[in-house]
C-alpha positions, -999 to +999 in steps of 0.1 A: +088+171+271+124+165+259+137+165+227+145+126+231+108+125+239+094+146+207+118+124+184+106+094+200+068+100+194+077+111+153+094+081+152+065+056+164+043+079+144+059+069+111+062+036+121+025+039+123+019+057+094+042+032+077+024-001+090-010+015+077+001+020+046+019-016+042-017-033+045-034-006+023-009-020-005-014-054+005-053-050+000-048-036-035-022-060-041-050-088-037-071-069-057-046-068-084-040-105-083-082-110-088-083-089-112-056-105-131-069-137-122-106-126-137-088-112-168-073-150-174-109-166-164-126-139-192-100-154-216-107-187-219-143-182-210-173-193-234-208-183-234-229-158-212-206-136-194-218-120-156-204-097-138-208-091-101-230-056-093-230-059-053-250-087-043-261-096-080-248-112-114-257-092-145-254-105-176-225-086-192-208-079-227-173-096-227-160-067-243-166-043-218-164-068-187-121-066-203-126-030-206-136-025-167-111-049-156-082-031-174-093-004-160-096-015-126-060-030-131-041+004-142-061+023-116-046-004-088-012-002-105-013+036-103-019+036-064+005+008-059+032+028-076+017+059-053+020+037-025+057+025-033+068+061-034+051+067+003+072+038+015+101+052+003+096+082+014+082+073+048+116+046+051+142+070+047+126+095+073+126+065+097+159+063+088+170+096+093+155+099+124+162+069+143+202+082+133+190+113+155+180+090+182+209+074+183+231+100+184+210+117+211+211+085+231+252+086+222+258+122+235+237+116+267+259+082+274+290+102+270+272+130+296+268+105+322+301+096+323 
């Protein structure tokens, strides 16, 4: 295997790596927008209060039903920030290694020659 070769494979293994981790943010970025969606609903809501527990309602307090969902809500911002930082991170070594393709694919153009 070449060195071309070895750079190639890290780079479509970031790229992968990169992909996956695109849709994990989208899912909790979903989840953040039902969350903050039921957080509106819980404000205006009167009356009984349920809460979904798997395939059930239970009848909740509304109190602690606004308790779980901030909860819920800083834990998804927590892993979206987490996530962010992976991007970044993951981005720049794209970055830094498709310059090294490049500059292999460069030098063996000028070999050729």
């Amino acid at each position: 295997m070449t060195p071309e070769d070895n750079i190639t494979m890290q780079y479509q293994q970031l790229q992968q790596q990169l992909q996956m981790l695109m849709m994990q943010k989208e899912q909790y970025r979903m989840q953040f927008a039902e969350i903050k969606k039921a957080d509106d609903e819980l404000k205006t809501a009167k009356g009984d209060i349920f809460k979904a527990a798997g395939m059930i309602l239970i009848k909740s307090e509304k109190s602690q039903v606004k308790n779980d969902l901030a909860t819920q809500k800083e834990t998804i911002e927590v892993r979206l920030k987490s996530f962010e930082k992976q991007e970044s991170i993951l981005k720049a070594r794209l970055t830094e290694i498709q310059a090294k393709l490049m500059e292999s694919f460069k030098s063996k153009g000028a070999s050729a020659k």
